[in-house]
BADRENMI-723613 format. One record per residue: residue in one letter; x, y, z of N, C-alpha, C in turn. Coordinates in steps of 0.1 Angstrom, whole numbers, plus 5000, padded with zeros to 4 digits. Each point is the difference from the previous one (the first is absolute). Layout:
// BADRENMI-723613
AXYZXYZXYZ...
//
This chain:
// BADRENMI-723613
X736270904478499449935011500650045013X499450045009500149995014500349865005X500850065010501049895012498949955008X500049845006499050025008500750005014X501350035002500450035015500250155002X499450045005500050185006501750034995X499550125002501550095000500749995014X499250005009500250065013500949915008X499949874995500949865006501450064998X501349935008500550035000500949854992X501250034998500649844996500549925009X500350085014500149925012498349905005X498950034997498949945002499449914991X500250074989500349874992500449875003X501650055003500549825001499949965012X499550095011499549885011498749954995X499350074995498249924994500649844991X501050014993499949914992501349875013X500750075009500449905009499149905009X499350095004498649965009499349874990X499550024990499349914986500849875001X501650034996500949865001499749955015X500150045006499949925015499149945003X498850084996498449965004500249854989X500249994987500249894994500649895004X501049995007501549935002499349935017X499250105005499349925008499149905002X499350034986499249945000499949834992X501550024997500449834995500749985011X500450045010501049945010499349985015X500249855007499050055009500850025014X501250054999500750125010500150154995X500250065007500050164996501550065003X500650094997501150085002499450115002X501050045016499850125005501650085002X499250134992501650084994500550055019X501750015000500350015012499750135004X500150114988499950105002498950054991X500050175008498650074989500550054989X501350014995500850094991500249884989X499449994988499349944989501350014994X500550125000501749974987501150025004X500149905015501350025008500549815001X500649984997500149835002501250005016X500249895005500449995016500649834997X501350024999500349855005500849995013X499949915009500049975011501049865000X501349994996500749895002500249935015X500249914997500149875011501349954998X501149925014501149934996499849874992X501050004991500149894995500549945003X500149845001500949895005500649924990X500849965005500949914991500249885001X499049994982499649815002501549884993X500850104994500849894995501150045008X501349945010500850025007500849914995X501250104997501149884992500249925018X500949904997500649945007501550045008X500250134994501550105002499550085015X498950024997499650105012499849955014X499449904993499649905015499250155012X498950045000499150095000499149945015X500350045013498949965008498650014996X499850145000498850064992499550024989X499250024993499650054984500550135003X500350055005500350145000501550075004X500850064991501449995001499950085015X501249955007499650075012502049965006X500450115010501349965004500249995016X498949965004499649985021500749885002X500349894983500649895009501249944992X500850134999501350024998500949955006X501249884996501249965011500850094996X501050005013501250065001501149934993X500750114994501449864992500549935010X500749904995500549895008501550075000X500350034995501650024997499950185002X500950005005500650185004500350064989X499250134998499850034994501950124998X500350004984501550055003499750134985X500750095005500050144996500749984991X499650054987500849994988501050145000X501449924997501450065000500150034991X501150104991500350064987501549885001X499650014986501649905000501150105002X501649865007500950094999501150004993X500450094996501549954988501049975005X499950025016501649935005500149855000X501249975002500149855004501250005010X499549935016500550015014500349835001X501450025001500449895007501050015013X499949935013500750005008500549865004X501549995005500549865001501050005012X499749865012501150055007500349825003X501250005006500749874994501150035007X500449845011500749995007500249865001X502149974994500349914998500649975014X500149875008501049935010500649914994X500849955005501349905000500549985013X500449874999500549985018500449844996X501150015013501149864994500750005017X499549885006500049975014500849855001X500749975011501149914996500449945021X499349935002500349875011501049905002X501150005003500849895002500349974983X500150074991500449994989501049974993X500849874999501549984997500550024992X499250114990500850044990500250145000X499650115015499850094997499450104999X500150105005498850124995500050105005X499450115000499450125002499050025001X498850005012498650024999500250154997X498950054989499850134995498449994995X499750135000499150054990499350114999X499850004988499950154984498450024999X499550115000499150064995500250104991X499049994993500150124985498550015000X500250185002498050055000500450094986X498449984997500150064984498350084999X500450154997498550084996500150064988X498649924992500050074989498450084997X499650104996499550094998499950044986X498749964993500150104984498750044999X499950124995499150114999499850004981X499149974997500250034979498750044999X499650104989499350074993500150004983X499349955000499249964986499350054995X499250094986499350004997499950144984X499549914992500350044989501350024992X500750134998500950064994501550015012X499249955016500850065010500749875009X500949955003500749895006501050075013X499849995013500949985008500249905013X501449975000500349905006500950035014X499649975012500850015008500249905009X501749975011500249875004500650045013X499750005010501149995011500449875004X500949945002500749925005500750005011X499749945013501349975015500549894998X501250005006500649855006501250035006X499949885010500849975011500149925008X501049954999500749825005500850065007X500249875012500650015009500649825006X501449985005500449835001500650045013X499549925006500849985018500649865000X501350005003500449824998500950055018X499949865000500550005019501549994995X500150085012501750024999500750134993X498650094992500150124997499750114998X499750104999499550135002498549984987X499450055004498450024985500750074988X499849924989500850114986498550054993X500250064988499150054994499849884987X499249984992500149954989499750054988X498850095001499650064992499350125001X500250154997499250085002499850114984X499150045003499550064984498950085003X499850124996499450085000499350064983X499449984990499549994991498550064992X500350124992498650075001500150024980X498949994996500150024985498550034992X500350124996498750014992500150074987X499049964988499950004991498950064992X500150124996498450064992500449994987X498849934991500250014987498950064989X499850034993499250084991500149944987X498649944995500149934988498950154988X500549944986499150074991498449955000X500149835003498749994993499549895013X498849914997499949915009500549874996X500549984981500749894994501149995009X501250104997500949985001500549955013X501549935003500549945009501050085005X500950084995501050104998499050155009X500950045011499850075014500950124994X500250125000500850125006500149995014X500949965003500449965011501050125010X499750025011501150085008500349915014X501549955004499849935014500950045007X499749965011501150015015500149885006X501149965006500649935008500850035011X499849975011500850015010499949895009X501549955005500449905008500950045012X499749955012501650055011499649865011X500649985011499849925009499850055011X499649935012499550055019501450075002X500649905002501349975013501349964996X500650055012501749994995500349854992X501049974991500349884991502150015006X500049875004501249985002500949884993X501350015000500549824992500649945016X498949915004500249995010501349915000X500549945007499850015016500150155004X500750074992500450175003498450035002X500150085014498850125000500650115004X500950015002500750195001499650064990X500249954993500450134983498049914993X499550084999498549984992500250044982X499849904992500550044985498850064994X498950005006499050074995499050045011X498550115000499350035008498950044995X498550085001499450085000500650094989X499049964986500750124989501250045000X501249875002501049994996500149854996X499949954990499550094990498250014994X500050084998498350034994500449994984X499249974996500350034982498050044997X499950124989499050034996500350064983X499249914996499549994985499250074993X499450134996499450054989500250014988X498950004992500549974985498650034995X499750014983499249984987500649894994X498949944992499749894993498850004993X499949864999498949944992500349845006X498749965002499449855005499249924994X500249895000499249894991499449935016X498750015002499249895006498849944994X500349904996498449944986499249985016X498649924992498850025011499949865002X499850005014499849865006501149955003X501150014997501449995004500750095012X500449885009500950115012501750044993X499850054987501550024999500150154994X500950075005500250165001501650014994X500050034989501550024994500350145002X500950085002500250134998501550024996X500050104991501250074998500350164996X500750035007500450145000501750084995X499550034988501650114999500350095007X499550065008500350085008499849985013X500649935010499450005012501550065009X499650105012500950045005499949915016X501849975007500149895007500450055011X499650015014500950045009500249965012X501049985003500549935010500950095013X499449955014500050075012500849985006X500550005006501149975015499750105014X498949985005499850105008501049975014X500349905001501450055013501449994993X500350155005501450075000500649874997X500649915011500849985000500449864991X498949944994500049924985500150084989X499950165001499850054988501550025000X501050035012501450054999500549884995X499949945000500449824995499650004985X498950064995500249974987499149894995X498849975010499649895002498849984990X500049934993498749994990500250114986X501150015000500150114987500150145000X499550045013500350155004501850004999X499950174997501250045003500450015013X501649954999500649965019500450155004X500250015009500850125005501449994996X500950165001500849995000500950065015X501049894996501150005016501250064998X500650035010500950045001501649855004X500750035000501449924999499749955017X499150055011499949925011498749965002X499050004987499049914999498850065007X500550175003498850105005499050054990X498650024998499250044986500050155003X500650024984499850104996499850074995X498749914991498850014995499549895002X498350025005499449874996498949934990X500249905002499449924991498750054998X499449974984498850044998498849915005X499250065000498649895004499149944988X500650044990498849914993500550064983X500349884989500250024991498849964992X500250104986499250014988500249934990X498949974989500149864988499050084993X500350014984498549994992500649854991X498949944995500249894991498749924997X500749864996498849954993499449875015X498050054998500149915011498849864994X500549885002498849904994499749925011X498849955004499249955011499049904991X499649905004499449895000499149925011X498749975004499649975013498949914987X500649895006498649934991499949805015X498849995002499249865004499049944997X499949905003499949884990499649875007X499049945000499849865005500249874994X501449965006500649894992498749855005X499550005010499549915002499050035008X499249905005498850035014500950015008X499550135006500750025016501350074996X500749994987501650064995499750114996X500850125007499850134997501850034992X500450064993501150044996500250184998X500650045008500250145001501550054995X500150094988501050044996500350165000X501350065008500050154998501549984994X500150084989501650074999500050114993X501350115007500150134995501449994994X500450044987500850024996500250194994X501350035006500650165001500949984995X500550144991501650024993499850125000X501250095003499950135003500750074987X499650094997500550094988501250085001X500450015010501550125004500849935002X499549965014501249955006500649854994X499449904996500249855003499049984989X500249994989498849994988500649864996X499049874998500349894996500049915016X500450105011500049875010498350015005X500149855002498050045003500449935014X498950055006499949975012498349935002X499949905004498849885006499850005007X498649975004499649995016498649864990X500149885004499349934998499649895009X498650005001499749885014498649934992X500449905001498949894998499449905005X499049985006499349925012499049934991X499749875010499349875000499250005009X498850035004498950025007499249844999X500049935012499449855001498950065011X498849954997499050025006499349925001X499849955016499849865009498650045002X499550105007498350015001500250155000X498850075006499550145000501450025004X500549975018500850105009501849914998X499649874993501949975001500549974984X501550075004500350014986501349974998X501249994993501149984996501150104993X500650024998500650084994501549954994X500349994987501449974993500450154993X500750085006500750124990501250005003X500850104990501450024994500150125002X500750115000500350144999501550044996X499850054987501550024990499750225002X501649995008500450144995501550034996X499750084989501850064999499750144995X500850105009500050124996501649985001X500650114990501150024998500650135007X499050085012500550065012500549965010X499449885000500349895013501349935001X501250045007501449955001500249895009X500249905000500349905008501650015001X500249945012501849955005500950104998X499650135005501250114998500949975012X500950064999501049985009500750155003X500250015015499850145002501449975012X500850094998501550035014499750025007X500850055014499249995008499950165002X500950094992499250195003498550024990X499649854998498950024991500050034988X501149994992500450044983499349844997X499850004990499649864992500950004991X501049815000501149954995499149944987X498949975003499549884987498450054996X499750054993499250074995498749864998X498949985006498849895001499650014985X499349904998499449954986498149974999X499550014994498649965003500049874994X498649965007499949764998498550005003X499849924993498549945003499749985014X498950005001499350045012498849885003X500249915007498649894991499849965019X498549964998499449995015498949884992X500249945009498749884998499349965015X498649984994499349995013498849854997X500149955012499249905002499249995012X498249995003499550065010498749954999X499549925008498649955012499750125005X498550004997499650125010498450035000X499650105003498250035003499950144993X499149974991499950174991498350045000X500150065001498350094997499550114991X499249974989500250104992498250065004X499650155000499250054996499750144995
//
């Protein structure tokens, strides 16, 4: 049987003949018409439009249906640059005690005088991970004027100490520790009333401390134990003429039978031995600060078994931000230190001095600022 659509058609005419048929139908039940946008039968065209937005949370609070940022505020609050944290920890402290004692028609007596003691403290510490170091400068210097006599000194100290420690893990509490110390004062130190003869000065004496150890500081605790078998000790006398004297443990010079030197004295003697340190505070109460340092030394050569102390312990009362109080003690005994020698008069020494505790106590009103 023969086809009855020609050969000659193509399949493109085809299916528009049979598109044309659906439409002509589709018209004829509808009584609107559709008119194609275009002439191109097998090309479709969509033409989107904005959408709006019918549900708006309540978060947005949206002037318009349409997200838009024309009515944008400015922050209220200044806007601040994000910092990288830092591992140090900076503290600065300066602190100045008066005293004063004034006396009118007073029938029992007196001395108007008064004492100031300035105090700077400075600590620099680094933290973080496996790595601990600690550093401290410390000033001070008192001064008492009483009527009727010359200004004495009270107190002077010069004080520097730092500490690097190296742990295995982040558990542990236990530091590989290596430290220094060094201490000297400003200005000449006299027993007064004498001020001719000055018993000490400017790194005379200086004393400086290096050493290895190991350190216990647990976390969250201001307390820092250290101890060292090996720490080497040394002590200065930088003017001649306390060093010809023998002063602080240096070797004295030697004289001749009219008390002329004919050799002098050394400037500064050597120590290795054992060194233990302790810095631990503590808040006994609101406002009670309790501050504890002590170093205990025993030397391996020379003087093994005598220890030598330097221990100061303070009472920090704290009245508001800027006023504060102060109760401390200060214990020293080195066994270089000769008190009450007795010397002839070509300068031989008849009575060879002895060393003695050394104890200073302080009581002090004053204005401090820490930042």
């Amino acid at each position: 049987m023969k086809s009855l659509i020609p050969s000659s058609l193509s399949h493109k005419t085809i299916f528009t003949f049979f598109c044309v048929l659906i439409l002509n139908s589709i018209e004829a039940q509808q009584p609107f018409s559709i008119v194609p946008q275009t002439a191109t039968v097998d090309t479709v065209i969509y033409r989107p439009s904005l959408i709006k937005i019918n549900n708006v949370p309540n978060e947005s609070k949206l002037i318009t249906s349409s997200p838009s940022f024309h009515h944008t505020n400015a922050l209220l609050d200044k806007y601040h640059q994000f910092k990288a944290p830092s591992f140090w920890e900076k503290e600065n402290k300066l602190d100045l005690k008066l005293s004063e004692v004034a006396f009118v028609n007073w029938s029992a007596g007196g001395d108007n005088s008064v004492s100031t003691l300035g105090n700077m403290e400075f600590k620099r510490n680094y933290k973080f991970r496996y790595v601990k170091w600690d550093n401290k400068l410390r000033v001070k210097y008192g001064l008492n004027a009483q009527e009727g006599r010359k200004m004495r000194k009270t107190d002077d100290e010069i004080r520097v100490s730092s500490t690097f420690g190296f742990r295995r893990d982040t558990i542990s509490n236990w530091y590989y520790s290596v430290k220094a110390n060094f201490n000297t004062q400003f200005s000449n130190g006299y027993k007064y009333p004498n001020r001719n003869a000055p018993i000490s000065k400017f790194m005379a004496p200086g004393y400086l401390f290096i050493g290895a150890g190991t350190s216990y500081i647990p976390e969250g605790k201001k307390l820092n134990f250290y101890f060292s078998p090996f720490t080497h000790k040394a002590t200065y006398v930088m003017d001649q003429e306390l060093a010809n004297q023998g002063a602080f443990g240096v070797k004295k010079a030697l004289l001749d039978d009219e008390g002329n030197v004919i050799k002098k004295g050394t400037r500064s003697y050597k120590e290795l031995g054992i060194l233990v340190t302790n810095t631990w505070e503590t808040t006994l109460a609101e406002n009670i600060l309790l501050n504890n340092r002590i170093n205990l030394y025993t030397d391996y050569i020379h003087s093994i078994g005598n220890i030598d102390v330097d221990w100061e312990l303070n009472l920090n009362l704290k009245v508001n931000q800027y006023v504060n109080a102060t109760i401390g003690t200060h214990v020293i005994y080195d066994d270089d230190i000769k008190f009450d020698e007795e010397k002839a008069d070509d300068g031989t020494i008849t009575k060879a001095g002895e060393p003695r505790i050394q104890f200073k106590q302080l009581l002090g009103v004053g204005i401090g600022y820490v930042f």
